[in-house]
N, C-alpha and C positions, 0 to 999 in steps of 0.2 A: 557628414556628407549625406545628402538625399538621395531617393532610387535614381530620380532623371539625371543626375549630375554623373554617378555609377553606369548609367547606362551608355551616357554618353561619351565618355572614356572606357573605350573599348579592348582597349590594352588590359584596362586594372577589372572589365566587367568579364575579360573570358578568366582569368587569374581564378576571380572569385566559383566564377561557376564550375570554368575546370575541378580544382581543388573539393570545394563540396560535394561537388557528384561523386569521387571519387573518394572522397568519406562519406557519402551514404553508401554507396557501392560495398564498402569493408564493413557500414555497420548492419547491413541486409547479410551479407555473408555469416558474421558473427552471430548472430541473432542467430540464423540458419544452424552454425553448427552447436547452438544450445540447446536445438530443436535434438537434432542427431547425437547429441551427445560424446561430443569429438573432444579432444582432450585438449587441455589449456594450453597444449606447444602449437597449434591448430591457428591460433590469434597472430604468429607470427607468417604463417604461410598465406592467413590472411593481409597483412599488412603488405607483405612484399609484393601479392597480386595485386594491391590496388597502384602501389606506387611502382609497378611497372608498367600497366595501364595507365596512369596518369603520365609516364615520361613517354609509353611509344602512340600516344595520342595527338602530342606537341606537333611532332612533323607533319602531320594530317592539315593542322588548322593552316600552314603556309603553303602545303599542296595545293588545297581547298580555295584559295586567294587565288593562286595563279591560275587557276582555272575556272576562276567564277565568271566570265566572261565568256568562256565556251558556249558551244551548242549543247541543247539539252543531252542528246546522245552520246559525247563526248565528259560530259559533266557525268552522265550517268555511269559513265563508263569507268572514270577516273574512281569516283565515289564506291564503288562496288568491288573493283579490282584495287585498291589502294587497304577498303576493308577487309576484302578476305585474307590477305595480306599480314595486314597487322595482324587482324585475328587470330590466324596460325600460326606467326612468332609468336601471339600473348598465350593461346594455349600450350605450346612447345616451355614454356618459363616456369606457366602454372603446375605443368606436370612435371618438373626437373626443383622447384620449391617443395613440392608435395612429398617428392618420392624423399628430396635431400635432408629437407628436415623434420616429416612428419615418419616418413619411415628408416630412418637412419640411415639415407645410401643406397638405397634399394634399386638395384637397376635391371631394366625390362630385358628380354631376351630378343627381341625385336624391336627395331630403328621406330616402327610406324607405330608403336603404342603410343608413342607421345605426341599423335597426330590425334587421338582417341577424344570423342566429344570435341573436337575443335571447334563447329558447329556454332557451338553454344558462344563460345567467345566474340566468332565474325559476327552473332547474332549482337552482343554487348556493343563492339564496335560500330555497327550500322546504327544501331541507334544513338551512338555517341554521333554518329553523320548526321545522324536528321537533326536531332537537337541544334548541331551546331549552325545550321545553312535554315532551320527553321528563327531561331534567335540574330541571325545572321538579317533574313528577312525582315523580321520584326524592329530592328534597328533601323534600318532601311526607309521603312513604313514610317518610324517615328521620325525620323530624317527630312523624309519627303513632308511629311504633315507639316514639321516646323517650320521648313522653308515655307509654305501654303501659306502659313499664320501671318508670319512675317510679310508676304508680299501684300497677304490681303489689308492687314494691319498699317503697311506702308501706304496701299493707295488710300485706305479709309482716312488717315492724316492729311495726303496729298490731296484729298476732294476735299475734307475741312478747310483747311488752308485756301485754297484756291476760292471758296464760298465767301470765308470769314475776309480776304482778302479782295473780293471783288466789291465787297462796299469800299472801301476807299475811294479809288476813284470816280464812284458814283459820287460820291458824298462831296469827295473833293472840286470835283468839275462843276456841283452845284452851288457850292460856298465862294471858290472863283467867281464866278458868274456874277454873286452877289457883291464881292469884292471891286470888280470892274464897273461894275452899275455906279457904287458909290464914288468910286474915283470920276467917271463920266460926269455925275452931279456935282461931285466939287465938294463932296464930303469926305472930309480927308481924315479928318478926326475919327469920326466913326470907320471908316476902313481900314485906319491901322489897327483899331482897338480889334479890329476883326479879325487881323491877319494874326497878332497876339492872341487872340483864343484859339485860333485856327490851329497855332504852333503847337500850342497847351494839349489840344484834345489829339493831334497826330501821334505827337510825344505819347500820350496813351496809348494810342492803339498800335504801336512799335513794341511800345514794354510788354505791351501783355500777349501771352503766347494763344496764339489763336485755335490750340488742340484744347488747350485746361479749359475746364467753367472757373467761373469765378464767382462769388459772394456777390449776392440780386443790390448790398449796401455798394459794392465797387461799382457795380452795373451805373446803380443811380447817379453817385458820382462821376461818371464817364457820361451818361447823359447828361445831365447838371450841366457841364462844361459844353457840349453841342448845344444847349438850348441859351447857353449865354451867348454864343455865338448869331446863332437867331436872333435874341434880343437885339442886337444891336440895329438888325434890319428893319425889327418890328418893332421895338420900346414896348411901349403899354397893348400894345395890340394883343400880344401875346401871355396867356395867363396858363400856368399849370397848377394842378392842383395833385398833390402827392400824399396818397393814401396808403403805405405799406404797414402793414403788423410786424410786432418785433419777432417775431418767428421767420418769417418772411423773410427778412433781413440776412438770416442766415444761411438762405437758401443756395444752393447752387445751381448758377444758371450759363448756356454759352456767349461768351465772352460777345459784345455788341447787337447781342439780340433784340434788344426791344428798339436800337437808334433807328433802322430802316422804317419801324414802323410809325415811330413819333417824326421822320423825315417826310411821309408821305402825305399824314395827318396835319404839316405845314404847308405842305405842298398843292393840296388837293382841297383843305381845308380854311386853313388860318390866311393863310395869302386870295385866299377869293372872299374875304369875310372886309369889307372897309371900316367896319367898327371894331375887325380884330376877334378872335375867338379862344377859346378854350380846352386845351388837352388834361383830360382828366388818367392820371395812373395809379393804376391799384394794385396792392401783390396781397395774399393771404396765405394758408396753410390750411389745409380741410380734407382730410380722409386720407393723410401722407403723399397728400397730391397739393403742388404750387401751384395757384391759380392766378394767371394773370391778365390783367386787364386794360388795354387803351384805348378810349372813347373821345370824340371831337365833338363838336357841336356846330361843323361847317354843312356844307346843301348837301351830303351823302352822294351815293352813286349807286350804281344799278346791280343789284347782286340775283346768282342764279343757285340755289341748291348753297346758300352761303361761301358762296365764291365772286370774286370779280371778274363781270361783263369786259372781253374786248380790253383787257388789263396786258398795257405793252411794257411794264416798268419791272427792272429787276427785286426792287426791293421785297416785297412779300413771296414773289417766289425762292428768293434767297433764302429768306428765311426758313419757308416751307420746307427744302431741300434743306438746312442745315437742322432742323427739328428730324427729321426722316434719317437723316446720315447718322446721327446720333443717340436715337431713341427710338429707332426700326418704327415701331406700330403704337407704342404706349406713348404716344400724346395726343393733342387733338389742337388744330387752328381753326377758329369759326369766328367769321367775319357776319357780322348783324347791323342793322340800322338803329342806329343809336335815340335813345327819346329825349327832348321833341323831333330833335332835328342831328344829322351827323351820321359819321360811320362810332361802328365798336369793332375791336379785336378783342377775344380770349383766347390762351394760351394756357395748356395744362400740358404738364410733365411732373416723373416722378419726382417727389420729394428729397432733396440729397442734404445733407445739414453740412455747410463748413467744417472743416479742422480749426480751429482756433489753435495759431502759433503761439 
């Protein structure tokens, strides 16, 4: 069992502390009468004080509950008047063990002797109070924190999600589109072949859980199947070229990151090209940082401080947002004009290597 788990069973975490305290409580005392040189029946007097202290402490912690909701002056009041309380039955006990076994029976001539140093006892108890409402606290605190974690933890998934899942029907509404085109024309062949990728690459993006990264080799693979779906629209028009390192391959990246921007790179690019054009993709590994790269070779556009001019389209800033949500400040997107001609994206984030199952 670990501390947090102990802490958070509160039942089994006052047990332990109760109990300890009150064995160092007895080994502070003992210690003490080695100092004073008190005789070995001495360890029994000690024993009994601690485990009377340990039992009339019990009623305190469920006093203490029912009144933990009170007003501080009430709470103060309960806490102070409940200690002195105990206090003075614990010293009345310690002085009737002391006299019974340490001096064989010895009895005072006076009732209020055994009121003598009491003092010292309510002082023991008070601070058994603060301990107990100061840990009490501290529970509390870790309580309140965890629920924190969790909410924030919840909505950090619930904006993943919502990100990762707003490409769909971008994506979907544009491949319809394309679908409807070729039916219009009276290509029928190629629209089904279309609508069969379409099934394929959906099916992907259902299975994979849109919180995980996945392996940059699955990525491509999920790309792969969106660009045969293009194909069908473009044939030869469309030419990729796929430059990844075998390191690379291994990399962890989030799940449909790079489709928006090889979707735009068709979009803005390859469909304004009538000879058809060129999406270049590169992944490498360099300084424990994934570098990656998507380049076109269509007329480019207008970029300010490496950003897109007058840009109404979700895709790159989905992206952007889904790079931010999951890597706060350690990455970087920088959009450049491609040579001769074209846009470039690169894309750096930290380095994560798959688990191989």
């Amino acid at each position: 069992m670990n501390w947090q788990s102990l802490v958070d069973n509160r039942q089994r975490f006052f047990w332990v502390l109760q109990i300890a305290g009150w064995v160092g409580y007895a080994l502070v005392n003992y210690i003490g009468s080695k100092v004073f040189e008190m005789r070995d029946i001495y360890v029994f007097v000690i024993v009994l004080n601690a485990y009377a202290g340990c039992l009339m402490t019990v009623p305190l912690r469920y006093m203490y509950r029912k009144a933990w909701n009170a007003s501080p002056w009430v709470l103060m009041l309960v806490v102070f008047g409940a200690s002195y309380i105990t206090g003075t039955l614990w010293a009345v006990i310690q002085k009737f063990n002391l006299w019974e076994i340490y001096r064989h029976g010895y009895r005072p001539t006076e009732w209020f002797y055994y009121l003598q140093q009491g003092l010292d006892s309510v002082y023991i108890i008070l601070c058994w109070s603060g301990l107990y409402f100061g840990i009490k606290y501290y529970q509390l605190l870790q309580s309140e924190r965890q629920k924190a974690l969790k909410a924030t933890t919840m909505a950090h998934e619930a904006q993943l999600k919502m990100l990762r899942y707003q490409l769909n029907p971008h994506f979907l509404f544009n491949t319809l589109n394309a679908i409807s085109t070729l039916i219009l024309v009276k290509e029928n062949k190629d629209a089904n072949l279309m609508v069969s990728k379409l099934s394929d690459f959906l099916r992907y993006t259902l299975n994979t859980d849109p919180i995980k990264k996945v392996p940059l080799e699955q990525e491509l693979h999920a790309l792969m199947l969106y660009l045969e779906i293009e194909r069908v629209r473009f044939d030869e028009r469309l030419q990729v070229n796929v430059q990844i390192s075998d390191e690379a391959k291994n990399a962890l990246v989030p799940s449909l990151i790079l489709q928006p921007i090889i979707e735009n790179a068709i979009k803005y690019a390859i469909a304004h090209l009538s000879e058809g054009g060129v999406i270049d993709i590169k992944a490498q590994v360099f300084a424990n940082e994934l570098l990656l790269e998507v380049g076109d070779n269509g007329p480019g556009t207008e970029l300010l401080n490496g950003q897109l001019v007058n840009s109404q389209g979700v895709g790159v800033a989905n992206t952007k947002d889904r790079l931010k949500t999951l890597y706060e400040n350690n990455y970087s997107f920088v959009l450049s004009h491609n040579t001769p001609s074209g846009l470039k994206v690169n894309l750096r984030v930290p380095f994560e290597k798959a688990v191989k199952k």
